[in-house]
Backbone as CSV, one residue per row, in Angstrom:
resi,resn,N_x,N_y,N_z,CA_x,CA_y,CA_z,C_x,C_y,C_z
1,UNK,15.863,-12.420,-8.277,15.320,-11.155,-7.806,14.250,-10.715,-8.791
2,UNK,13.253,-9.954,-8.245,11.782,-9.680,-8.997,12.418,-8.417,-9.362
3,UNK,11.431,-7.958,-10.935,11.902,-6.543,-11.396,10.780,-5.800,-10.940
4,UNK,11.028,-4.899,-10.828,10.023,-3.887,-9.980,9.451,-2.506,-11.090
5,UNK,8.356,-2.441,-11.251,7.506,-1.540,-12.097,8.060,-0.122,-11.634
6,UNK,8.153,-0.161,-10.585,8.791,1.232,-10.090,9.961,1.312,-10.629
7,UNK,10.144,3.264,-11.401,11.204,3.800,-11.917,12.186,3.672,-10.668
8,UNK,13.710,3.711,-11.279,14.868,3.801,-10.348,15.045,5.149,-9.724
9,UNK,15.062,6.000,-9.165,15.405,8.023,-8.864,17.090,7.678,-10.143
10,UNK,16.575,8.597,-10.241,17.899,9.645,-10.892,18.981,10.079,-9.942
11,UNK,18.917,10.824,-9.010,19.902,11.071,-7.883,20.967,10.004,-7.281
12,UNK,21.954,10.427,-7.632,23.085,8.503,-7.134,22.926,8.402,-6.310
13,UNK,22.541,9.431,-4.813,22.334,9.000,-3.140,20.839,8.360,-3.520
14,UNK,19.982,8.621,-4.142,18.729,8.073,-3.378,18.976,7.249,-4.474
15,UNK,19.453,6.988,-5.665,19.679,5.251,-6.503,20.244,4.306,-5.736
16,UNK,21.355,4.750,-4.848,21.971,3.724,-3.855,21.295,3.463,-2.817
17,UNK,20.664,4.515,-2.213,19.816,4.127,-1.229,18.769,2.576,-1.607
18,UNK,17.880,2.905,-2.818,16.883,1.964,-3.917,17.866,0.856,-3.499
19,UNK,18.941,0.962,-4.315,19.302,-0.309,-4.802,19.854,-1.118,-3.189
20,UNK,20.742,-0.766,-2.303,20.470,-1.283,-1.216,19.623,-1.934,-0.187
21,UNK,18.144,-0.879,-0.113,16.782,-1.488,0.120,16.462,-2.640,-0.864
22,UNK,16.478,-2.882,-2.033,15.985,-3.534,-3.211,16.988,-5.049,-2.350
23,UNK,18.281,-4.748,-2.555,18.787,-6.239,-2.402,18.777,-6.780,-0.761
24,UNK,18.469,-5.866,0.185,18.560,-6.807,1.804,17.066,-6.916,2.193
25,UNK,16.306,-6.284,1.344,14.648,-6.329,2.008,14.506,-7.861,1.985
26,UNK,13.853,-8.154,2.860,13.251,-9.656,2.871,12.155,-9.963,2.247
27,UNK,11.799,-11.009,1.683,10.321,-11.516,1.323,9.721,-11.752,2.442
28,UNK,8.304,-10.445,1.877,7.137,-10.609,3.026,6.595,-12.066,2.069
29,UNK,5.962,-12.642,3.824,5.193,-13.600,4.216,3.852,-13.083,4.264
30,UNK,2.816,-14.196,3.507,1.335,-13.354,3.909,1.145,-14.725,4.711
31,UNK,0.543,-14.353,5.571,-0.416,-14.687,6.422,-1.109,-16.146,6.483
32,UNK,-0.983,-17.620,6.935,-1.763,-18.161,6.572,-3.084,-18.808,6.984
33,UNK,-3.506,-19.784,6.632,-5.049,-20.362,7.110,-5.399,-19.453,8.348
34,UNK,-4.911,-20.449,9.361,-5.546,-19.739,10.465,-5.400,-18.219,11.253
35,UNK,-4.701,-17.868,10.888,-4.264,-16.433,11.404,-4.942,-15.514,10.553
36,UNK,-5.280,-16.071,9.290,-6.353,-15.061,8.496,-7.728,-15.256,9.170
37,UNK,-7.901,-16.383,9.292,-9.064,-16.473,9.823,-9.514,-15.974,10.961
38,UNK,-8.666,-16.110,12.330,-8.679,-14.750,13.236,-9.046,-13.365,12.587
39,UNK,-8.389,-12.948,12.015,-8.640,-11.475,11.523,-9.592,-11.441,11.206
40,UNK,-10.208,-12.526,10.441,-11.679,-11.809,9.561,-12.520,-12.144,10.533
41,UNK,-12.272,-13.148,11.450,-13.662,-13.037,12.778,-13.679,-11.617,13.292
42,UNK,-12.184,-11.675,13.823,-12.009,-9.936,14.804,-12.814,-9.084,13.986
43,UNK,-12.680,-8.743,12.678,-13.181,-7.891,11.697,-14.815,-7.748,12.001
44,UNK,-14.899,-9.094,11.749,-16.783,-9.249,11.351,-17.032,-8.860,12.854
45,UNK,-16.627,-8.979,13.916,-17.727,-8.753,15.410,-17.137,-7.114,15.390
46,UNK,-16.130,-6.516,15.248,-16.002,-5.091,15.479,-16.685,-4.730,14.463
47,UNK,-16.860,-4.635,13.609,-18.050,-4.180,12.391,-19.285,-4.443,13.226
48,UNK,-20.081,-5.456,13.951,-21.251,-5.733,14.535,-21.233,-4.900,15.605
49,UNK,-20.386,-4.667,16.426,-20.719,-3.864,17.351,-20.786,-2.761,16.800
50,UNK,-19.845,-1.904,16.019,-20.047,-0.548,15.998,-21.348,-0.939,14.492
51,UNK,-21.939,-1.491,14.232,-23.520,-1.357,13.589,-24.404,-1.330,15.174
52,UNK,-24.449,-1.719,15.872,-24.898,-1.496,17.125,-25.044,-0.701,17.601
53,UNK,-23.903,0.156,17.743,-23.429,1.471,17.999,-24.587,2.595,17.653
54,UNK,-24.220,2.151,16.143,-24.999,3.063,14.949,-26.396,2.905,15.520
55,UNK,-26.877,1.564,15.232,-27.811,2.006,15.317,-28.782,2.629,16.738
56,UNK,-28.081,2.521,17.844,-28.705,2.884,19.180,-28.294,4.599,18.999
57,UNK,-27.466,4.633,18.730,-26.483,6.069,18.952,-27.876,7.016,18.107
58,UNK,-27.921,6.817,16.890,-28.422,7.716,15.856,-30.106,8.560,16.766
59,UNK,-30.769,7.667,16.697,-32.488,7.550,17.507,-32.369,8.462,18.740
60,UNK,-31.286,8.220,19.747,-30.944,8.796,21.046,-30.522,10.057,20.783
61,UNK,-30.216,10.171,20.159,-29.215,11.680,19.350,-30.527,12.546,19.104
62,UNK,-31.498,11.683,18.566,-32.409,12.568,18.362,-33.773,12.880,19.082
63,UNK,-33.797,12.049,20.077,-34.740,11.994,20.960,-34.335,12.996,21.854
64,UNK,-33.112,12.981,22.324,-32.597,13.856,23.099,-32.496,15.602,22.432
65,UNK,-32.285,15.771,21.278,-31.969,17.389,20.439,-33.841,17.738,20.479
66,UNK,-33.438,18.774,20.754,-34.777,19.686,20.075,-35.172,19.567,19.035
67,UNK,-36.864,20.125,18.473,-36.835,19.493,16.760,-36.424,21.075,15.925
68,UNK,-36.171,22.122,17.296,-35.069,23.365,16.460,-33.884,23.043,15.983
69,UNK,-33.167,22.667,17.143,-32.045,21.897,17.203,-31.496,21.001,16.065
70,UNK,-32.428,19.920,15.699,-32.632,19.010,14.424,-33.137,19.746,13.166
71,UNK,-33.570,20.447,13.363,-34.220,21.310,11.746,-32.290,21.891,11.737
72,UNK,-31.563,22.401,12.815,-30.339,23.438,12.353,-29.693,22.686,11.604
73,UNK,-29.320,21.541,12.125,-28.266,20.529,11.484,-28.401,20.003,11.196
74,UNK,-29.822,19.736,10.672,-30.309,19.391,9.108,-29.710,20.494,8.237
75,UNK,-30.279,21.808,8.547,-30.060,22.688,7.514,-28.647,22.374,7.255
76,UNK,-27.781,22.664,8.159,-26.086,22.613,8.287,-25.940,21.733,6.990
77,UNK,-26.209,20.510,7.820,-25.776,19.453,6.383,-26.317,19.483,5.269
78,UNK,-27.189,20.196,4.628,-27.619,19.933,3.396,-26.823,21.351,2.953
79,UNK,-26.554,22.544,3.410,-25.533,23.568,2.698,-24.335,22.873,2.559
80,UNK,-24.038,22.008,3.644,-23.002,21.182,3.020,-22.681,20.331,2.042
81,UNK,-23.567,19.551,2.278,-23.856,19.068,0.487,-24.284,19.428,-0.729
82,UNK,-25.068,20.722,-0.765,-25.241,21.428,-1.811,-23.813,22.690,-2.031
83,UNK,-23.326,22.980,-1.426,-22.122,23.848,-1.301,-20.791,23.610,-2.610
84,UNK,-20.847,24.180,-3.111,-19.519,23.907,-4.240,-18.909,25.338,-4.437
């Protein structure tokens, strides 16, 4: 059994609780070759689309607002970022 960096609780219900979890938990399994490799494809094309997203979304947003409209929430966001 691995020793664990984590303090034990003080309290005997939640020490027994610890120590019960501690001895029936199972060893996680990571993941191997190919099933990682799924993930990081899935990863990389949902990242590409929503850059896609981004970038069609942003231009349209603003083609469509007024340049009143766009001066407000400009202003908005920069009190927001200057704001402390």
């Amino acid at each position: 059994m691995r020793r664990s960096s984590k303090k034990l609780p003080k309290d005997p219900n939640q020490l027994a609780y610890e120590i019960a979890r501690l001895l029936t938990e199972e060893l996680e399994e990571k993941p191997k070759g190919p099933q990682k490799t799924a993930q990081k494809a899935i990863s990389e094309y949902l990242a590409l689309i929503g850059k896609k997203g981004g970038l069609k979304g942003g231009p349209a947003r603003a083609k469509k607002l007024s340049s009143n409209k766009r001066k407000e929430i400009a202003k908005k966001a920069a009190n927001a970022r200057w704001k402390k």
